[in-house]
C-alpha positions in Angstrom: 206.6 47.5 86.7 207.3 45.5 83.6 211.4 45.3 84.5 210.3 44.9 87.9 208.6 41.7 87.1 211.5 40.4 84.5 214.5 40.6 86.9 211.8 38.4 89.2 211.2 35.8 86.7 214.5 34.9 84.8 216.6 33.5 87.9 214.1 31.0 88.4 213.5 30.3 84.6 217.2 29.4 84.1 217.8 27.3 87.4 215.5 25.3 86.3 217.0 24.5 82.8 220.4 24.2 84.5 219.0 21.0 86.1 218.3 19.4 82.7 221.8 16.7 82.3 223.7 18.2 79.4 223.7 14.5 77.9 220.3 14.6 77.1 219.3 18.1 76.5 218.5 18.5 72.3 220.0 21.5 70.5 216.1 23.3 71.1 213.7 23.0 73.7 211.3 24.8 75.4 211.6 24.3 79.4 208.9 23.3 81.4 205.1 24.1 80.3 202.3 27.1 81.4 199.0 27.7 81.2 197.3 30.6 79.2 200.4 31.5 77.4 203.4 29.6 75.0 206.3 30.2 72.8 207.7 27.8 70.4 210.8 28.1 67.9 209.7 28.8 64.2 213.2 29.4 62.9 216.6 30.1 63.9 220.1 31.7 63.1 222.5 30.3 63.7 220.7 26.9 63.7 220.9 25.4 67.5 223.7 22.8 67.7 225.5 25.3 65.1 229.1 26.2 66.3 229.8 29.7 67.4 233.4 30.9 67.1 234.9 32.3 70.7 235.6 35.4 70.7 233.5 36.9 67.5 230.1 39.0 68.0 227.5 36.8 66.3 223.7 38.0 65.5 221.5 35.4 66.6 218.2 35.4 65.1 215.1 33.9 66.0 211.5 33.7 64.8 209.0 32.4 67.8 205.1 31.6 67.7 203.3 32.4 70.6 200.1 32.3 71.7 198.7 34.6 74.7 195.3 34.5 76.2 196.0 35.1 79.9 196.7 38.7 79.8 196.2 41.7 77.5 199.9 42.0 76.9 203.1 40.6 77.8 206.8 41.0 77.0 209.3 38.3 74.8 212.5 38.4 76.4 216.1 37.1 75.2 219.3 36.4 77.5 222.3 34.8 76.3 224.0 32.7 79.2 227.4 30.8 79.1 227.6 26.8 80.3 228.3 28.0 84.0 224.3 30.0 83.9 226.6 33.4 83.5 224.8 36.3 82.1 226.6 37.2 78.9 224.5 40.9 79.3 225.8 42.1 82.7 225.6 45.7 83.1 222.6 45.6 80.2 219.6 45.5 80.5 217.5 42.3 78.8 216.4 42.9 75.2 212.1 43.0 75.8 209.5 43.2 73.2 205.8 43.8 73.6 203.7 41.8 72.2 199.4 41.7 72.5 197.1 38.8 73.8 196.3 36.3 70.5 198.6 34.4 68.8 201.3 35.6 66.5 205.1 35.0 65.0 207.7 37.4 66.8 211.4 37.8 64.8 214.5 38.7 67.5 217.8 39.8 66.4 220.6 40.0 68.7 224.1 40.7 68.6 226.7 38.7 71.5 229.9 38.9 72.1 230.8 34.5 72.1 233.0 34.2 75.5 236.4 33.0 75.9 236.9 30.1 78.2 232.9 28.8 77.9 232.4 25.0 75.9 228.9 26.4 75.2 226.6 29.2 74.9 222.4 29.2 75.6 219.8 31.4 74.5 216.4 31.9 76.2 213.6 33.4 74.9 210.6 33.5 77.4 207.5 35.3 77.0 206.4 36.9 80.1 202.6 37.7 80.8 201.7 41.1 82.0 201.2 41.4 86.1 202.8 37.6 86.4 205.8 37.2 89.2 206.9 34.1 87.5 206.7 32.4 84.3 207.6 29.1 82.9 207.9 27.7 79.3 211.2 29.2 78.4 212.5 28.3 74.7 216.3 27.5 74.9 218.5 27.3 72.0 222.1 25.9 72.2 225.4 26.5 70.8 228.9 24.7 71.1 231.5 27.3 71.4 234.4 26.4 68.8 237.7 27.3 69.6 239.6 26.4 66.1 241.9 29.5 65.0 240.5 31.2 61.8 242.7 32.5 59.4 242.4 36.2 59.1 244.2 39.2 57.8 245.2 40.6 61.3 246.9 37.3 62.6 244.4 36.9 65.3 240.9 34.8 65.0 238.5 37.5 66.5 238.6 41.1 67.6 238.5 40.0 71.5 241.7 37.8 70.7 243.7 40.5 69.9 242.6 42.9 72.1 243.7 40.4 75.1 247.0 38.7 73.1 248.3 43.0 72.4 247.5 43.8 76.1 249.5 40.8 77.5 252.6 42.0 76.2 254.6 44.9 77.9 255.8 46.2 74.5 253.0 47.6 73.7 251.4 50.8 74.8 248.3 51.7 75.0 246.2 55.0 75.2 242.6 56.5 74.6 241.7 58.9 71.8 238.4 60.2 71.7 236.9 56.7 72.9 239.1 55.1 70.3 241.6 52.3 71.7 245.0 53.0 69.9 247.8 50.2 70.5 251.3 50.5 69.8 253.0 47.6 68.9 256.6 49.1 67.9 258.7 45.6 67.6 256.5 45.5 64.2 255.7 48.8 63.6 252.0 49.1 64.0 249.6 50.4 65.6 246.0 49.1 66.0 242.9 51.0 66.4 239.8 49.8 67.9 236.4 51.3 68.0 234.5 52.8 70.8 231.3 50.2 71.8 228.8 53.1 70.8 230.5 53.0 67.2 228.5 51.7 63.8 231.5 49.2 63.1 232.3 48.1 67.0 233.7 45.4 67.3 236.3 45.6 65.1 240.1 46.3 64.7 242.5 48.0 62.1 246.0 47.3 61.7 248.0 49.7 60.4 252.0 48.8 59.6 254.6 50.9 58.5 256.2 49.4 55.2 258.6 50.8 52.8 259.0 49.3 49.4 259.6 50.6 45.7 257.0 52.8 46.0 258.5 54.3 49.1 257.2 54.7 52.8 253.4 53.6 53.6 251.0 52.6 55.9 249.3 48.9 55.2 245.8 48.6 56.2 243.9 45.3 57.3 240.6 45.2 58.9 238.7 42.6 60.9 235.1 43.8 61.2 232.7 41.6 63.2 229.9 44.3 62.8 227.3 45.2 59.8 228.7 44.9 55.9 227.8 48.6 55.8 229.5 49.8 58.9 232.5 47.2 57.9 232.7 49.4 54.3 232.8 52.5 55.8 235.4 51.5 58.6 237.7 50.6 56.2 237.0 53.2 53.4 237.6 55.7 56.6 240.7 54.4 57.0 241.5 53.7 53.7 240.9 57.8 53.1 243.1 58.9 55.8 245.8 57.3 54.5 245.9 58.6 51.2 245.6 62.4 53.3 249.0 61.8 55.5 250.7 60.8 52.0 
């Protein structure tokens, strides 16, 4: 009943904060006002009005107050939409929490991929009272999307960057192993690995290139992580391992 009443609620929620003019929309807001039941923003990160790099999985984190005294228990909701009111979560199904009638603080940590093409992403966070059809008071935080090329090991600003720049060109090939990506790229003698989504360290790619110097023929190894420090470590210590075992 509870997803029944979400996939209800959230088309009407956003249409309405669509309608707000960009030029005067602040960073944070909540949309619109409701009776028996309110979230506010206690703390965010990124801040809103922070940029977010395209491309590049950032954790957005968010601590709400809310207050509930219309029903015994509702659910605090968070989509991620682009400037065009496109779901950034198709296919997935809305992060929900549970939370109890009263007032409390709630702390949300999600992980989105920042897409390509968009001038700005928004984040809602809406608490929706058990057994309601439609809910209002939706707490929006926005995000300019920045497009300025990071330097980086790999030669490519984000993981999504070079995923799309290696499958534009013909050169390279590409094939599946075990849910791995593995790209070819023999006019520089590398290949590049990327994880399977279900993996600790997704998204992230290595780049292995051949090289052969005074200490003879190798394999150089950099890493662009976007996930956890810890699943970043082992990623690279991973790959670092296996190519001391093909020497």
């Amino acid at each position: 009943m509870g997803f029944r009443v979400l996939l209800v609620v959230f088309p009407a929620v956003f249409a309405a904060s669509a309608g707000v003019a960009d030029a005067v929309m602040p960073w944070s807001f909540v949309n619109g006002s409701a009776k028996g039941y309110s979230i506010q923003l206690a703390s965010a990160s990124p801040v809103p009005g922070a940029k977010v790099n395209a491309g590049q999985s950032v954790e957005f984190k968010v601590t709400v107050s809310y207050q509930l005294s219309i029903a015994d228990k509702g659910s605090i909701v968070v989509a991620l939409e682009d400037a065009n009111n496109q779901t950034l979560s198709r296919g997935k199904a809305q992060p929900s929490h549970v939370v109890k009638r009263g007032k409390g603080t709630f702390t949300i940590a999600e992980r989105f991929v920042v897409p390509i093409g968009s001038k700005e992403v928004r984040l809602f966070v809406s608490l929706v009272p058990q057994g309601l059809e439609h809910a209002d008071g939706a707490l929006v935080l926005r995000f300019p999307v920045s497009y300025e090329a990071k330097a980086t090991s790999i030669g490519y600003p984000s993981v999504a960057v070079a995923l799309a720049d290696l499958q534009s060109k013909p050169e390279v090939k590409f094939h599946e192993d075990h849910g791995w990506t593995i790209a070819l790229d023999p006019n520089h003698y590398a290949y590049w690995t990327f994880p399977p989504a279900d993996h600790p360290a997704y998204p992230s790619v290595v780049k292995r290139t051949a090289v052969n110097d005074a200490a003879g023929v190798g394999m150089r190894t950099e890493v662009l992580c976007e996930s956890t420090q810890s699943a970043c470590d082992k990623l690279e210590k991973d790959f670092n391992e296996m190519n001391e075992r093909s020497k």
